[in-house]
KEMAR-437029 format. One line per 8 residues: number of its first residue (from 0); their letters; for each residue x, y, z of N, C-alpha, C, O. Coordinates in steps of 0.1 Angstrom, whole numbers, plus 5000, padded with zeros to 4 digits. Example, Ala and Ser with C-alpha at 12.3 -4.5 7.8 and 13.67 -1.06 7.14 Angstrom:
BEGIN
0 = as = 5132,4943,5078,5123,4955,5078,5132,4967,5078,5142,4967,5085  5128,4978,5071,5137,4989,5071,5129,5000,5079,5134,5011,5080
//
This chain:
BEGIN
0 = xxxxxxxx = 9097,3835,3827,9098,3822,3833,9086,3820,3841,9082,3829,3849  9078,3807,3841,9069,3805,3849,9076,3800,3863,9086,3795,3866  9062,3805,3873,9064,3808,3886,9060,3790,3890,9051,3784,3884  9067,3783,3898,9061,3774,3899,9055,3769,3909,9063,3766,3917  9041,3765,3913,9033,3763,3915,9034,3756,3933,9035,3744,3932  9035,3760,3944,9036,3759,3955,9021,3750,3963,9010,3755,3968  9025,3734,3962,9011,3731,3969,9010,3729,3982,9015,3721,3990  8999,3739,3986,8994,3744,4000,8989,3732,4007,8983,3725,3999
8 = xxxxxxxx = 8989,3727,4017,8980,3714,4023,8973,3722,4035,8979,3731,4041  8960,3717,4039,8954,3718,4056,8960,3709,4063,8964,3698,4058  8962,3713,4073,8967,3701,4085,8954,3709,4096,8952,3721,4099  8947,3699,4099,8936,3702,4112,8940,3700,4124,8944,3689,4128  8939,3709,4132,8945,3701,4145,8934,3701,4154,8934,3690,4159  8926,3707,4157,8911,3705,4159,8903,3709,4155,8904,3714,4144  8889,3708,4160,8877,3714,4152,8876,3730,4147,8871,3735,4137  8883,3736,4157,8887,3752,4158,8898,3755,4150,8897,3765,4143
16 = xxxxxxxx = 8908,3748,4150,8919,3756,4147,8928,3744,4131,8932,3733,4129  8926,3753,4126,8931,3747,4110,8946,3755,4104,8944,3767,4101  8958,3749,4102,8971,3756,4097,8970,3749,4087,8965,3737,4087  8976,3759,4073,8980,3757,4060,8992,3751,4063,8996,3753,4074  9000,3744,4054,9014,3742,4051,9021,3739,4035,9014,3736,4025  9030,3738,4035,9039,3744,4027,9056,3741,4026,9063,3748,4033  9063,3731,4017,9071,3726,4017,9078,3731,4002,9073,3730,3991  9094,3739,4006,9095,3743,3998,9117,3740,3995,9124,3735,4004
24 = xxxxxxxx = 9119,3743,3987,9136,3744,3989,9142,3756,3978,9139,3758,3966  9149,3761,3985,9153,3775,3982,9167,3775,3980,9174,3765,3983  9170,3785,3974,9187,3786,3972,9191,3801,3967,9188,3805,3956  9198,3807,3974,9201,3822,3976,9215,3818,3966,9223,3808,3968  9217,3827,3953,9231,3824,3942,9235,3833,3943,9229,3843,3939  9248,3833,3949,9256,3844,3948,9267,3840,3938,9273,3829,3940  9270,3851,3922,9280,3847,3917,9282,3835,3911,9293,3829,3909  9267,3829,3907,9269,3817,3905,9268,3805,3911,9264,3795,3905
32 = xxxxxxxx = 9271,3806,3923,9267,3799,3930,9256,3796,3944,9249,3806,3947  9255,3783,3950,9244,3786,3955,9247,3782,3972,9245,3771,3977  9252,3791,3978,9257,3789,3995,9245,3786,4000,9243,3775,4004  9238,3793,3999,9222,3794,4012,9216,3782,4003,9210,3786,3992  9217,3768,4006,9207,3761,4003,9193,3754,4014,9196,3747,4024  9184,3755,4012,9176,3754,4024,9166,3749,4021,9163,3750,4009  9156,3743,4030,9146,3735,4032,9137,3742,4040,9141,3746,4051  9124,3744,4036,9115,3753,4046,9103,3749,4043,9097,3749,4032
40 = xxxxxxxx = 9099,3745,4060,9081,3744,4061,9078,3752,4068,9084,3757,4078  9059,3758,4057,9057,3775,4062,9045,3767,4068,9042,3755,4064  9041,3773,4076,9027,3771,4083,9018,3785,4088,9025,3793,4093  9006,3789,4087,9005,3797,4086,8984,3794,4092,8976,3791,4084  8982,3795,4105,8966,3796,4104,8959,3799,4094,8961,3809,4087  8949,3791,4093,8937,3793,4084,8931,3809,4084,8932,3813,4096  8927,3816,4078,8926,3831,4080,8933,3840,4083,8930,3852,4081  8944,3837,4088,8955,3847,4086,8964,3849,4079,8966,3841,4070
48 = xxxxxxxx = 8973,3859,4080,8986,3864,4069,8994,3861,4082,9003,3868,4077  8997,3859,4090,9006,3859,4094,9015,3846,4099,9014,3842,4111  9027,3839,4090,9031,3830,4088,9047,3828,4094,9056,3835,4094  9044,3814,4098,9057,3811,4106,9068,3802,4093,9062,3798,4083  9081,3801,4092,9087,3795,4083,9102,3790,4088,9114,3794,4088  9098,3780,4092,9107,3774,4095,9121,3764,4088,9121,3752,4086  9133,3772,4087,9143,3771,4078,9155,3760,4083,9160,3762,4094  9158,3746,4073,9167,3741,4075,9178,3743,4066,9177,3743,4053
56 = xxxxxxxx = 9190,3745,4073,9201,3752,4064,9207,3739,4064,9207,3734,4075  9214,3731,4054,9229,3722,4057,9235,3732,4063,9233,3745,4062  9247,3722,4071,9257,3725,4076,9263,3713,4085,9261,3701,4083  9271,3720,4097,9282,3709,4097,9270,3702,4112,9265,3708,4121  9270,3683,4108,9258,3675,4110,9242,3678,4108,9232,3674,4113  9246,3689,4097,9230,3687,4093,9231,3687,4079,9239,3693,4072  9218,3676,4072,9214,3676,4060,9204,3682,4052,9193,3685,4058  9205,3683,4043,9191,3688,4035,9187,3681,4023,9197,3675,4017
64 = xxxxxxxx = 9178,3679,4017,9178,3672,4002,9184,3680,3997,9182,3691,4001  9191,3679,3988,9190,3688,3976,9195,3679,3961,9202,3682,3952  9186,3666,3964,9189,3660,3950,9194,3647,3951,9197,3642,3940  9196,3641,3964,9203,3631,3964,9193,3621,3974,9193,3609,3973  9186,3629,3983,9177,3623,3996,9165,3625,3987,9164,3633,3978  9157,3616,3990,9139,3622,3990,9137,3641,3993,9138,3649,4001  9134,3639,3982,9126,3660,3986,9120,3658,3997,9115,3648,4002  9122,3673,4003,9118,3674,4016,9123,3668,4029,9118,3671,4040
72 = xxxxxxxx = 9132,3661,4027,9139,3654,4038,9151,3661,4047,9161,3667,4041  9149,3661,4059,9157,3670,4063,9167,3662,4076,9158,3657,4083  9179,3659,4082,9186,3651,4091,9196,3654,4097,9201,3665,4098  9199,3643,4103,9211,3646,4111,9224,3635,4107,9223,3625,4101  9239,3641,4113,9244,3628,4109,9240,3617,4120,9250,3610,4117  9237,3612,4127,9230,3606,4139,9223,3593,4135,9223,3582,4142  9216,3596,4119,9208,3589,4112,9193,3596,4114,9184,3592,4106  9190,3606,4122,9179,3606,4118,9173,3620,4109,9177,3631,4107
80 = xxxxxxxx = 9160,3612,4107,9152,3620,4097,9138,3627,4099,9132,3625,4109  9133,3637,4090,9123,3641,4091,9116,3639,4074,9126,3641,4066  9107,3637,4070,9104,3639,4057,9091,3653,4059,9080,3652,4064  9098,3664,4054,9086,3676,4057,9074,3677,4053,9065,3685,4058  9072,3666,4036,9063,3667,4033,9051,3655,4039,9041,3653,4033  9054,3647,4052,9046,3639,4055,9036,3649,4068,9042,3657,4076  9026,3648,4069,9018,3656,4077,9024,3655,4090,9027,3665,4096  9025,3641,4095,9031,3635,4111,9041,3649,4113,9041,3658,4121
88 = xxxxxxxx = 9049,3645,4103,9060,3655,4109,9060,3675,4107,9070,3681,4112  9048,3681,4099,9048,3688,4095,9041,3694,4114,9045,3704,4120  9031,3683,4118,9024,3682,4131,9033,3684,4140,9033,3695,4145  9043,3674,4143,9051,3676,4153,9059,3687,4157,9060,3691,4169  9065,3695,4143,9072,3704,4138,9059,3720,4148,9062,3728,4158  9048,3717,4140,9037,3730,4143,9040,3725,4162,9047,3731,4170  9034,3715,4165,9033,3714,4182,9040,3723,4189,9036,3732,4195  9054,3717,4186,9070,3722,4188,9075,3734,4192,9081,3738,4201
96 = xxxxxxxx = 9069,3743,4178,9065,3756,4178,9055,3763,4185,9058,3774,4190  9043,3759,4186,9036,3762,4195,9039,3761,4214,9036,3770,4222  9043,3754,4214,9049,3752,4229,9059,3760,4227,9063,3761,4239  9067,3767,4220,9081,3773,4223,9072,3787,4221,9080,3796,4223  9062,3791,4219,9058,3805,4219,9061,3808,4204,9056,3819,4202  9066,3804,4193,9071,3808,4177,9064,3811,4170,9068,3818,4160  9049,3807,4172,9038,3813,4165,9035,3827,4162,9031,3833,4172  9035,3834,4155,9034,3850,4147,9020,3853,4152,9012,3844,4153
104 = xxxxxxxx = 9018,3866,4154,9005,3872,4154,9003,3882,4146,8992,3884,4141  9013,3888,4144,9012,3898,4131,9016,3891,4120,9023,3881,4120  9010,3900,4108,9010,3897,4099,9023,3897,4091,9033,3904,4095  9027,3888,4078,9038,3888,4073,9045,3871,4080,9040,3862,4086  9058,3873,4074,9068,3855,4074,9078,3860,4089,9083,3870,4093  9077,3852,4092,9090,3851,4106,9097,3839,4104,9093,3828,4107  9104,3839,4100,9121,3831,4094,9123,3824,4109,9126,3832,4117  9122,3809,4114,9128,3805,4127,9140,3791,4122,9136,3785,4112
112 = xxxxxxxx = 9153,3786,4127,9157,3781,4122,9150,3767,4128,9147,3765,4140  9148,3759,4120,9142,3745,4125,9152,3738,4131,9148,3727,4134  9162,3740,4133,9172,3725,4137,9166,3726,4152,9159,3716,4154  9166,3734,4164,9161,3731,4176,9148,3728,4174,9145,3720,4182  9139,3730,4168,9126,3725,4173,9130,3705,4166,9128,3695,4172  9136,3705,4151,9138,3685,4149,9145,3681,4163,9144,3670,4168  9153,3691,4167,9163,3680,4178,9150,3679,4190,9153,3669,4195  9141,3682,4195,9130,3684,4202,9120,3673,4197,9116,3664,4204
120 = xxxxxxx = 9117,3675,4185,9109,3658,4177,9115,3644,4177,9110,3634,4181  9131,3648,4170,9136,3637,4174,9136,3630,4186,9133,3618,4186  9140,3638,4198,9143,3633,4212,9124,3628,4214,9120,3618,4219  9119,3635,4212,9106,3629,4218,9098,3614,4214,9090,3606,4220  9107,3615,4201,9105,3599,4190,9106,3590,4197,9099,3581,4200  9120,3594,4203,9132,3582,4205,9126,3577,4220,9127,3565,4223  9118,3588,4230,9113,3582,4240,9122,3585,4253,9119,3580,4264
//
């Protein structure tokens, strides 16, 4: 089976400092089925291996696409939204993380769950 094809984006945040990203949706099948369904933006500095990935799970007031929202869309029942694959929010999301210290320095994926850093974007939207 072909692997399919994962498109990488730059996000610049200054002249110095450049993160890859990466919008993806996964689903762990157990037995057939698929419990772990999830939504994940990887971000990862320019020159490094060492990558942050930040996982939205459904669950109870949270949404995920999985076929019914715009891909990549990730919410609340509240009404609100994030679309992962628009840069704004891919930005907000990196800031978020950066201020909470989540950023990796070793090499390899560090799994963080995203719902506290959107409730953190959200609230800051809203003002």
């Amino acid at each position: 089976m072909a692997r399919k094809l994962i498109r990488t984006r730059r996000l610049v945040v200054d002249e110095n400092t450049v993160y890859m990203w990466s919008v993806r949706h996964k689903h762990a099948r157990t037995d057939g089925r698929c419990p772990d369904c999830r939504t994940t933006l990887s971000l990862r500095r320019e020159g490094t291996t060492a990558r942050l990935e930040l996982a939205f799970r459904a669950g109870p007031g949270r949404v995920v696409a999985d076929g019914y929202w715009e891909s990549g869309s990730v919410g609340d029942t509240e009404q609100n939204w994030l679309n992962l694959y628009e840069p704004g929010s891919a930005r907000q999301l990196l800031d978020e993380a950066t201020v909470r210290g989540l950023l990796p320095t070793a090499a390899g994926t560090t799994e963080v769950d995203g719902w506290p850093l959107f409730d953190s974007v959200v609230a800051n939207e809203k003002g």
